[in-house]
TORKOL-4160 file (C-alpha; in steps of 0.2 Angstrom, whole numbers, padded with zeros to 4 digits, m for minus):
342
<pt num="1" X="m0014" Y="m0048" Z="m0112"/>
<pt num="2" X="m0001" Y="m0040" Z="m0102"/>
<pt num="3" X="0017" Y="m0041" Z="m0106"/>
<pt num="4" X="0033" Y="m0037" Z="m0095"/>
<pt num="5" X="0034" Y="m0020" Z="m0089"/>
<pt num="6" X="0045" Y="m0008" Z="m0099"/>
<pt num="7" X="0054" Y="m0006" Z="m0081"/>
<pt num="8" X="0069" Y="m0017" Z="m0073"/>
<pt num="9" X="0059" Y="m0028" Z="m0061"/>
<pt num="10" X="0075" Y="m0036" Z="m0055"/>
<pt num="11" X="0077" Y="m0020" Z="m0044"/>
<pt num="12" X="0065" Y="m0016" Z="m0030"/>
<pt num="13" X="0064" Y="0003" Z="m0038"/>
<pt num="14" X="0059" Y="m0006" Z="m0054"/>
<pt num="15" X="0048" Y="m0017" Z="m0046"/>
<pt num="16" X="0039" Y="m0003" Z="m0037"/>
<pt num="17" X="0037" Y="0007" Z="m0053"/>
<pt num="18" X="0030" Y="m0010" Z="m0066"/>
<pt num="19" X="0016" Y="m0010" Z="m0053"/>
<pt num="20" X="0013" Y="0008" Z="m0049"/>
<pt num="21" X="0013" Y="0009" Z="m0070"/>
<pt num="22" X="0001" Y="m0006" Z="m0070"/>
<pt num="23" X="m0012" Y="0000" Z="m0058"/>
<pt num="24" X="m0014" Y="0015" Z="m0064"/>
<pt num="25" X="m0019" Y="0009" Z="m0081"/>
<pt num="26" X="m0031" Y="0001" Z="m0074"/>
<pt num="27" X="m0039" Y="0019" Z="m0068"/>
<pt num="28" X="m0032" Y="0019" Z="m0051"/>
<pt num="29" X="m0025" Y="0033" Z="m0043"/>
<pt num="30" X="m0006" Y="0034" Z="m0039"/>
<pt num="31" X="m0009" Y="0039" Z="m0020"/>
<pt num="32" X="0007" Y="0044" Z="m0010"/>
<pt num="33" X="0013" Y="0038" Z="0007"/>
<pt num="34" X="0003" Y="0041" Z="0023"/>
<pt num="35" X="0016" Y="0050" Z="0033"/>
<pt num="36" X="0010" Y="0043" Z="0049"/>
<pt num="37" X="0019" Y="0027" Z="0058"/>
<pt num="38" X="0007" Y="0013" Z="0051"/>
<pt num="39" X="0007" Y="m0007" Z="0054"/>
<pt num="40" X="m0001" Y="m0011" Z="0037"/>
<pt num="41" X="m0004" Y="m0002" Z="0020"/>
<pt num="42" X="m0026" Y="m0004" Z="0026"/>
<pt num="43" X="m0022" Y="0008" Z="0039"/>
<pt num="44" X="m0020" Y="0023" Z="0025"/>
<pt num="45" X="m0035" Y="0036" Z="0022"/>
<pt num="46" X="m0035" Y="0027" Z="0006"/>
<pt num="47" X="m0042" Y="0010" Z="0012"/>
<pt num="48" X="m0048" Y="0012" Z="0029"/>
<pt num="49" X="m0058" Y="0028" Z="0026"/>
<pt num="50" X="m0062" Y="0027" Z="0008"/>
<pt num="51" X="m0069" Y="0009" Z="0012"/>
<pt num="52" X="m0085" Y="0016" Z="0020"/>
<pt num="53" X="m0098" Y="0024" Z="0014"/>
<pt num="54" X="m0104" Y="0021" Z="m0006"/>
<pt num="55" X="m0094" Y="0031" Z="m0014"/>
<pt num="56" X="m0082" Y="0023" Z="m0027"/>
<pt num="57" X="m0064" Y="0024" Z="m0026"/>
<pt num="58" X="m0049" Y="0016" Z="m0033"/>
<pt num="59" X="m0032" Y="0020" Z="m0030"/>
<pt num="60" X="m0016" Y="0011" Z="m0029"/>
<pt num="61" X="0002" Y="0015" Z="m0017"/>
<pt num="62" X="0015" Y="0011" Z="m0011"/>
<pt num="63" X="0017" Y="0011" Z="0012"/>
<pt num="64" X="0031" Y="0010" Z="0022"/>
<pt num="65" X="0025" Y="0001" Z="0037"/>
<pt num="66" X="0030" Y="m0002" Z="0054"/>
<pt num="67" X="0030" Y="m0018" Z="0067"/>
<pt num="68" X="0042" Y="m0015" Z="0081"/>
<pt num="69" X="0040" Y="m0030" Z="0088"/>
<pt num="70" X="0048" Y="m0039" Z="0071"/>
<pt num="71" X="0064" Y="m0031" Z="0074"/>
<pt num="72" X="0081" Y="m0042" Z="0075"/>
<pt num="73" X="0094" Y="m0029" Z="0076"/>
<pt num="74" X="0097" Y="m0032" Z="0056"/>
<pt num="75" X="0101" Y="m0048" Z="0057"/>
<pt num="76" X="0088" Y="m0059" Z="0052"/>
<pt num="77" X="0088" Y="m0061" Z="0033"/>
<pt num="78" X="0069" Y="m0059" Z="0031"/>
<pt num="79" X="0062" Y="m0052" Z="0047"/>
<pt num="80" X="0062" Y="m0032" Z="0047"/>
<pt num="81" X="0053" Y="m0020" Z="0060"/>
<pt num="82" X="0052" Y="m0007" Z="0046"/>
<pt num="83" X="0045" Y="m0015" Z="0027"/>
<pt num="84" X="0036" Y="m0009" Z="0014"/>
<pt num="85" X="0018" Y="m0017" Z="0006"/>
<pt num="86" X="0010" Y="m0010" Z="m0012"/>
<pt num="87" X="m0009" Y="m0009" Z="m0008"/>
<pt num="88" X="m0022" Y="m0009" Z="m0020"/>
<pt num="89" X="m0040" Y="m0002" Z="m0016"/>
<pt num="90" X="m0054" Y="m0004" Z="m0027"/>
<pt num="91" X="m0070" Y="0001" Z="m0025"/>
<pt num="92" X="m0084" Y="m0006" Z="m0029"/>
<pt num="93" X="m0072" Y="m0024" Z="m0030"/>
<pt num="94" X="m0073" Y="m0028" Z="m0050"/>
<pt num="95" X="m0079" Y="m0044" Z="m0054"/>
<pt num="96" X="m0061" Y="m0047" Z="m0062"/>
<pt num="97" X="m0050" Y="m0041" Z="m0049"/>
<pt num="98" X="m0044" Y="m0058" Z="m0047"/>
<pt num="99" X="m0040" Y="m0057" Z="m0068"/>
<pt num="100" X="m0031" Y="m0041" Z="m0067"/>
<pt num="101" X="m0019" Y="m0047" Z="m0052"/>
<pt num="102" X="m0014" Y="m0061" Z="m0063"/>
<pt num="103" X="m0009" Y="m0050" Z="m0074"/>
<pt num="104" X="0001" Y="m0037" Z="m0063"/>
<pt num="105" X="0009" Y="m0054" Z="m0059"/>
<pt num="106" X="0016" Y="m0055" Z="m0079"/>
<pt num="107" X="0019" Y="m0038" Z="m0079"/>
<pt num="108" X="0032" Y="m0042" Z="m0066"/>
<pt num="109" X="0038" Y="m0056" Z="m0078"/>
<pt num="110" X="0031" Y="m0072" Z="m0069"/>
<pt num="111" X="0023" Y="m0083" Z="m0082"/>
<pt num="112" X="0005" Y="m0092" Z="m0071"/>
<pt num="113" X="0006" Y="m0105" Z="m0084"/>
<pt num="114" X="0028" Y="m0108" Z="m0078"/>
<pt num="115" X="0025" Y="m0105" Z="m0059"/>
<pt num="116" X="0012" Y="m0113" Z="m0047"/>
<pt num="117" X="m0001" Y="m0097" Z="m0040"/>
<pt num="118" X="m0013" Y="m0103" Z="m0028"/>
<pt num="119" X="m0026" Y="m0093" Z="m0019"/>
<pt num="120" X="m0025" Y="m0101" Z="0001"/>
<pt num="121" X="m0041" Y="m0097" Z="0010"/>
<pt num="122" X="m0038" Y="m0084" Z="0025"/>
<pt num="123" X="m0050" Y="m0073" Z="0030"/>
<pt num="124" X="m0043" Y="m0057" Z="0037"/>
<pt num="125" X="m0046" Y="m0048" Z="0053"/>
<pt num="126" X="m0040" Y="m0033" Z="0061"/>
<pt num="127" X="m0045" Y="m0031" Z="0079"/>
<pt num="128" X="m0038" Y="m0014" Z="0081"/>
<pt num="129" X="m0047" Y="m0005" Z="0069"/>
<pt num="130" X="m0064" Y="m0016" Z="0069"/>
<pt num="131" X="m0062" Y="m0022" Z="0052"/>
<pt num="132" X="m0062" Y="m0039" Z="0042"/>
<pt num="133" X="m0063" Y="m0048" Z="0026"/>
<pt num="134" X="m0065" Y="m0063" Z="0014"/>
<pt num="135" X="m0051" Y="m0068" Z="0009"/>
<pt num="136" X="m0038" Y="m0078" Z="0001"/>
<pt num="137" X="m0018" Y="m0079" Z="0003"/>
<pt num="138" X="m0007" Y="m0079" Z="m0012"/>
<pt num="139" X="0004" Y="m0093" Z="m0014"/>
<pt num="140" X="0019" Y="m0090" Z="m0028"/>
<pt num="141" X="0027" Y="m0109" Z="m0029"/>
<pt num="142" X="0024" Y="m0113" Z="m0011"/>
<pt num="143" X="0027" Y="m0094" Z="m0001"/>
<pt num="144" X="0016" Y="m0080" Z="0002"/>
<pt num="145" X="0018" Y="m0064" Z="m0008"/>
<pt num="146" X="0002" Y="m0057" Z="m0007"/>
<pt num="147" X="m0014" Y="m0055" Z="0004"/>
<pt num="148" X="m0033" Y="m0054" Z="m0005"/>
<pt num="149" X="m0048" Y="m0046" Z="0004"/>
<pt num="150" X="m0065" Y="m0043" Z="0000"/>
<pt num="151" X="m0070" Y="m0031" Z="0015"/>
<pt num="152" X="m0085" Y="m0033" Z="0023"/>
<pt num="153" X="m0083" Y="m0022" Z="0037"/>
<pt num="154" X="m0072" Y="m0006" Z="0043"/>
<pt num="155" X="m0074" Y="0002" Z="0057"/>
<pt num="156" X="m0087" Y="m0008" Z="0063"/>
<pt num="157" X="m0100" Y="m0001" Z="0049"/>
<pt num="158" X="m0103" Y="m0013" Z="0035"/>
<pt num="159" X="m0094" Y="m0011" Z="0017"/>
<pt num="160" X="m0110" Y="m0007" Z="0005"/>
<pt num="161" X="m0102" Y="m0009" Z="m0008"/>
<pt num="162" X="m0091" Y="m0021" Z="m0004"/>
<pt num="163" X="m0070" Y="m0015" Z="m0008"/>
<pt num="164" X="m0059" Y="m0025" Z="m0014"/>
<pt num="165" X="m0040" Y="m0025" Z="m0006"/>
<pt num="166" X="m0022" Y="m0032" Z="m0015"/>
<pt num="167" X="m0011" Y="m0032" Z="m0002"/>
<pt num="168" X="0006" Y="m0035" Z="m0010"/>
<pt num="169" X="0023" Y="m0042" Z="m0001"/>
<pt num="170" X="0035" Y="m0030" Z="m0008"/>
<pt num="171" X="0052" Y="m0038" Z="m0001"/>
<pt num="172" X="0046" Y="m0057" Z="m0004"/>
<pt num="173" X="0042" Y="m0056" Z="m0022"/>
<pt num="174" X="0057" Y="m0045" Z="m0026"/>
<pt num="175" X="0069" Y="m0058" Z="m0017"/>
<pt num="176" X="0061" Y="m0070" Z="m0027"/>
<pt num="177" X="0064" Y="m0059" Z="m0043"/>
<pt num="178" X="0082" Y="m0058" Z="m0038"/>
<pt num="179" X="0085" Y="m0076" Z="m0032"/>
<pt num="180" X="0093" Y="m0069" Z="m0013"/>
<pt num="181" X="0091" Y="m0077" Z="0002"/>
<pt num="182" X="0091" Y="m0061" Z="0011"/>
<pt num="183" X="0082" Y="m0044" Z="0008"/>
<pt num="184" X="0097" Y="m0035" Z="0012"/>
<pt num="185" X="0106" Y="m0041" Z="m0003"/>
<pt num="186" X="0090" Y="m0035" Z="m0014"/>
<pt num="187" X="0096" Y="m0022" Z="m0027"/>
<pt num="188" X="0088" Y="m0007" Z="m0022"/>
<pt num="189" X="0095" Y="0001" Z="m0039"/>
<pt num="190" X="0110" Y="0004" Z="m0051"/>
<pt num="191" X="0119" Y="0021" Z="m0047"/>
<pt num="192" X="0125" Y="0033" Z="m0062"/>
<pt num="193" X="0142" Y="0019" Z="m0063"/>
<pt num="194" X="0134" Y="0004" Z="m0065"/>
<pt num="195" X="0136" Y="0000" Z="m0047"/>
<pt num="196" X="0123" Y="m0010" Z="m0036"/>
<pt num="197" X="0114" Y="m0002" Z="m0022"/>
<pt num="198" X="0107" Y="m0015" Z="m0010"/>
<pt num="199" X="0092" Y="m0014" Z="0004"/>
<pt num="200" X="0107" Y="m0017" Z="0016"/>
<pt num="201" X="0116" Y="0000" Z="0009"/>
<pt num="202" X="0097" Y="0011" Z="0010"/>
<pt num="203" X="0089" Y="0003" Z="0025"/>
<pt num="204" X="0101" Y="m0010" Z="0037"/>
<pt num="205" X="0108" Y="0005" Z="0050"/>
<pt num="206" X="0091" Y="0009" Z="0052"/>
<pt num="207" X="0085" Y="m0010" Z="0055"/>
<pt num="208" X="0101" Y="m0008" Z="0069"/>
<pt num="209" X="0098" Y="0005" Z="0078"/>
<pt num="210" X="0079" Y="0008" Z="0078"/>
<pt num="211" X="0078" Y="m0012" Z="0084"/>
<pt num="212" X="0088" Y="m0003" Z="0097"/>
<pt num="213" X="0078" Y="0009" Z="0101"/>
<pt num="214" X="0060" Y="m0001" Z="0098"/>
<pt num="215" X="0066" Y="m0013" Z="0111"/>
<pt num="216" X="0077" Y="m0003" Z="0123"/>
<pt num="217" X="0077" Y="0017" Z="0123"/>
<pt num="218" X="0059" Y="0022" Z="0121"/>
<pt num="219" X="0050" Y="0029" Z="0134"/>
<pt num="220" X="0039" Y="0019" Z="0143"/>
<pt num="221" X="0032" Y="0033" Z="0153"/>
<pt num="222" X="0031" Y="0046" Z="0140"/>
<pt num="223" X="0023" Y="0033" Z="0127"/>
<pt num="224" X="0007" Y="0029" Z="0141"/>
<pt num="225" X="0007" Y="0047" Z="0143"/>
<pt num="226" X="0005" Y="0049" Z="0124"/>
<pt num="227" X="m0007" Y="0035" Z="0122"/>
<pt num="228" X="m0019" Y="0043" Z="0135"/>
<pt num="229" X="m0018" Y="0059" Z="0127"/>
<pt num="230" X="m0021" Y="0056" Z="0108"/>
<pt num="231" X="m0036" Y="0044" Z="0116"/>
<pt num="232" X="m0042" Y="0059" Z="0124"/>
<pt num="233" X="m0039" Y="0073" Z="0108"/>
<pt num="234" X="m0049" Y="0058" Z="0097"/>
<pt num="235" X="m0061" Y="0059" Z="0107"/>
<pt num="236" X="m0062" Y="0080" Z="0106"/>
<pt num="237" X="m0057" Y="0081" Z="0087"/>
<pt num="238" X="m0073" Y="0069" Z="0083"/>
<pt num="239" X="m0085" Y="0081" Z="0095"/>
<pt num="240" X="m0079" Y="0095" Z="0084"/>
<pt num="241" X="m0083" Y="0086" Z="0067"/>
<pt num="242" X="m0066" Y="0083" Z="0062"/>
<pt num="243" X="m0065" Y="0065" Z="0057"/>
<pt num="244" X="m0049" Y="0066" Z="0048"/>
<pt num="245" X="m0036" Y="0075" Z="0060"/>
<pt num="246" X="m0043" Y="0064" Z="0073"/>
<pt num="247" X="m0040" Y="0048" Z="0063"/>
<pt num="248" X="m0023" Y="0053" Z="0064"/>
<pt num="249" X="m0025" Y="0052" Z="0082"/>
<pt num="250" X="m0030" Y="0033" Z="0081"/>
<pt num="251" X="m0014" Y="0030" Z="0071"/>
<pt num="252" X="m0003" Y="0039" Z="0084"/>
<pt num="253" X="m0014" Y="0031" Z="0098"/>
<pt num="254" X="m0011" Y="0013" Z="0089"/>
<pt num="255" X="0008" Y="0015" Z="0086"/>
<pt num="256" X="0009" Y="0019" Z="0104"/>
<pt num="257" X="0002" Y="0004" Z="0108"/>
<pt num="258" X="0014" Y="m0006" Z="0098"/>
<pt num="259" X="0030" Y="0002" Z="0104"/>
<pt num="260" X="0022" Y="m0001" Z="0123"/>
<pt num="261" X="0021" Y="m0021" Z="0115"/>
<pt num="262" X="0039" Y="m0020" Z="0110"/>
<pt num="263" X="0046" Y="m0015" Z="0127"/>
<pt num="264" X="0035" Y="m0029" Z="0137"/>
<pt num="265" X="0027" Y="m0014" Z="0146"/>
<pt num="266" X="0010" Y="m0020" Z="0144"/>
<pt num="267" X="0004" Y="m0037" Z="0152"/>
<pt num="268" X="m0009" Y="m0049" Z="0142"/>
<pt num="269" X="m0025" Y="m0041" Z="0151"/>
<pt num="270" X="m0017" Y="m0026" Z="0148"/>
<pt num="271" X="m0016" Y="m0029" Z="0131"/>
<pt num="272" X="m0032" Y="m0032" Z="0126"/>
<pt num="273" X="m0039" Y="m0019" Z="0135"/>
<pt num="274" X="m0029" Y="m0007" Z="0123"/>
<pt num="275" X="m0036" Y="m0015" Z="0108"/>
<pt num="276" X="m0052" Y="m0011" Z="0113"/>
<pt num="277" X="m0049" Y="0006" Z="0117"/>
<pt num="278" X="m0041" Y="0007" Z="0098"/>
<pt num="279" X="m0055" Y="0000" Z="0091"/>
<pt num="280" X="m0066" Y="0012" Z="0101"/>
<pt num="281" X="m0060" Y="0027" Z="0093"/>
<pt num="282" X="m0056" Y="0019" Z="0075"/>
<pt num="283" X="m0076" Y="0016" Z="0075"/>
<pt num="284" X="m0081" Y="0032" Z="0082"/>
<pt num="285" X="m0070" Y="0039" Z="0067"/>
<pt num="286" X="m0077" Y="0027" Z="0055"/>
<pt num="287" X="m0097" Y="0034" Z="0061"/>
<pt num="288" X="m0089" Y="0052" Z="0058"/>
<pt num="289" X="m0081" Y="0051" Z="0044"/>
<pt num="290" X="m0097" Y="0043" Z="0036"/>
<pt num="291" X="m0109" Y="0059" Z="0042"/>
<pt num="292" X="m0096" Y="0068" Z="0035"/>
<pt num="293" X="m0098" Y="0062" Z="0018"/>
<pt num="294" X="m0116" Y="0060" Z="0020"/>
<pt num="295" X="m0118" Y="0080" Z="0025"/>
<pt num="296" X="m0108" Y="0081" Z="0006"/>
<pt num="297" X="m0121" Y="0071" Z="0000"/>
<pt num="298" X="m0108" Y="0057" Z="m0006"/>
<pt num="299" X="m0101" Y="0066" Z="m0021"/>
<pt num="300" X="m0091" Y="0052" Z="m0029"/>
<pt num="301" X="m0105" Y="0041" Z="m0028"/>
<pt num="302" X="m0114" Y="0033" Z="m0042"/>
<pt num="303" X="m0130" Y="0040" Z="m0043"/>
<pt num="304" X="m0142" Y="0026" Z="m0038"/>
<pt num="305" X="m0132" Y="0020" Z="m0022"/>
<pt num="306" X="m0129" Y="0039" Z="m0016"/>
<pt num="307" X="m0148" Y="0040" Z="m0017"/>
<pt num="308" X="m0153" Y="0022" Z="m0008"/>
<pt num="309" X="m0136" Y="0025" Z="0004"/>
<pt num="310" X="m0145" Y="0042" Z="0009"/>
<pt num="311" X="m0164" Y="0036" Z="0012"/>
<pt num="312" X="m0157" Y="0022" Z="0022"/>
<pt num="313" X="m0145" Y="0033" Z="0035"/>
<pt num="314" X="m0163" Y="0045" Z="0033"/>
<pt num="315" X="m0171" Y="0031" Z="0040"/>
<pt num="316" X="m0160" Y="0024" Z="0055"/>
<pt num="317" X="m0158" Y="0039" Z="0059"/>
<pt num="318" X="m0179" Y="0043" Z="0062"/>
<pt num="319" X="m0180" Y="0027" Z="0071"/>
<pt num="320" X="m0165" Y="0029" Z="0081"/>
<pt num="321" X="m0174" Y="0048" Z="0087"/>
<pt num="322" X="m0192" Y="0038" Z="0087"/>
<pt num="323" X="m0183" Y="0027" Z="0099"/>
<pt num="324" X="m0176" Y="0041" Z="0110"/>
<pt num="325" X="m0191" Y="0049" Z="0111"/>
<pt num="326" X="m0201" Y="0034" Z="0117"/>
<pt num="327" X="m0189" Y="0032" Z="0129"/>
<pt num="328" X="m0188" Y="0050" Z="0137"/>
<pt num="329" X="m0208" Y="0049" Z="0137"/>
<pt num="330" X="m0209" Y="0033" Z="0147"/>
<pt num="331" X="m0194" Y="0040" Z="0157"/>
<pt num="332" X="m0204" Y="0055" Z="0160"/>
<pt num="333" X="m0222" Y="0046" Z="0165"/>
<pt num="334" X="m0212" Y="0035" Z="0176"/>
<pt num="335" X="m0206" Y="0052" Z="0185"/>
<pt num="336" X="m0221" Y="0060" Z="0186"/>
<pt num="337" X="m0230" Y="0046" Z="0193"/>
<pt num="338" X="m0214" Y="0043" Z="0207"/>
<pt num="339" X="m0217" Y="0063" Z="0210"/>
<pt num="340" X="m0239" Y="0059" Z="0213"/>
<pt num="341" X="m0236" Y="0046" Z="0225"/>
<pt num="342" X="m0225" Y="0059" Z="0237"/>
């Protein structure tokens, strides 16, 4: 049975470490931030990518992410444009995930027998990068902290084996930890005199002044400029075989799209024509990155499923060319009789 963590989980730096510590008792790895402007902890290399294919994988991190359009200049309590999640991958889902969250949950010092945990049915869905899940919402006495996925599907390719995702809601459980009413008053930390150093002392200036530029400064012209461009070096980077310097593009492509959102620039047909064109190139990553892995032969796959993976790709691939080639034949015939009748 799990017992409170050795570190002070009444500071958000303490908080991070318990689970970090937690996790990687569990055998996941400690991964580091991606260092790309993302809306969610799932868009990281480490979920998205890792997700598909057969190969098993298990890693846990914590990412800062980004939503311009949740900015309120620093002064809404619990609304921020710029947050942090700790995300946990594992892959192929244990069968006691769900056990081993309850226990990160003591770890962090909330007794489940004291404090009413309910797991709220919400499937998830993510239209950008053509993924979704079964799922369940966390409920700590009444407010969500954290959000549970089983993935069935990223990049438009099925999950086989299926990955299972622990989203947590870094800034909602520490306040409740701490008993504040606003994340700025979280302690971040105690400096080397004792002193407390708040979420209002690390991050409110940014809040301020990059709500100010989300909204007002950034440039319309140069961000459709930059959309259209990382759309078209996706599309080259993937032709070349380089599935991961052209994921980034999707991620630039995507925050792009959200900063156009957060300045109005975009209408609501607009809009959803932008989503596709994300999700376009997030699948066409997701197909190369899993050739890629496939040409490796799935090293970090168990031996069985790397084998039964294999002959099935072997296959739709054959039928796919079968296919072709009945089609160019007929296409042929068809031209060669239009050619006898002139």
């Amino acid at each position: 049975m799990s017992e409170q963590s050795r570190h002070n989980v009444k500071t958000f730096q303490g908080l991070i470490a318990a689970l970090q510590e937690f996790w990687s008792e569990q055998g996941c790895i400690i991964s580091q931030p991606i260092d790309l402007e993302v809306g969610a902890g799932t868009f990281h290399t480490s979920t998205f990518l890792r997700a598909i294919g057969p190969e098993s994988w298990n890693a846990a991190y914590v990412q800062p992410c980004r939503r311009p359009t949740d900015g309120r200049y620093g002064e809404n309590p619990n609304r921020l444009q710029h947050y942090y999640q700790f995300q946990v991958v594992m892959k192929p889902s244990p069968l006691d995930i769900q056990e081993k969250y309850l226990e990160s949950l003591k770890v962090m010092g909330i007794d489940t027998l004291v404090h009413d945990v309910l797991f709220v049915e919400d499937n998830w869905e993510s239209p950008t990068l053509g993924a979704w899940g079964l799922g369940w919402e966390v409920w700590l006495n009444g407010m969500e902290v954290t959000q549970f996925t089983y993935f069935q599907q990223v990049g438009g390719l099925e999950c086989y084996p299926v990955t299972g995702e622990i989203t947590y809601g870094l800034e909602r459980i520490a306040m409740y930890l701490q008993n504040v009413d606003s994340i700025y008053d979280l302690v971040w930390t105690y400096g080397p005199d004792g002193k407390a150093v708040t979420y209002g002392d690390v991050f409110h200036q940014n809040e301020v002044e990059m709500s100010t530029y989300n909204f007002e400064h950034a440039d319309v012209d140069f961000l459709f400029q930059a959309f259209d461009q990382h759309e078209k070096d996706c599309a080259r980077l993937i032709e070349a075989g380089l599935a991961l310097p052209a994921y980034e593009k999707v991620l630039k492509a995507s925050h792009a799209f959200n900063m156009l959102d957060a300045r109005h620039a975009i209408s609501v047909t607009e809009r959803q024509g932008y989503i596709l064109r994300v999700r376009t190139l997030a699948r066409s990553v997701a197909e190369a990155y899993f050739q890629s892995r496939r040409v490796l032969e799935f090293p970090l796959a168990p031996e069985d499923l790397r084998k039964e993976v294999l002959a099935l790709a072997a296959a739709s691939e054959k039928e796919a060319a079968d296919k072709a080639a009945k089609k160019a034949a007929k296409e042929a015939a068809k031209n060669a009789k239009a050619g006898e009748k002139k």
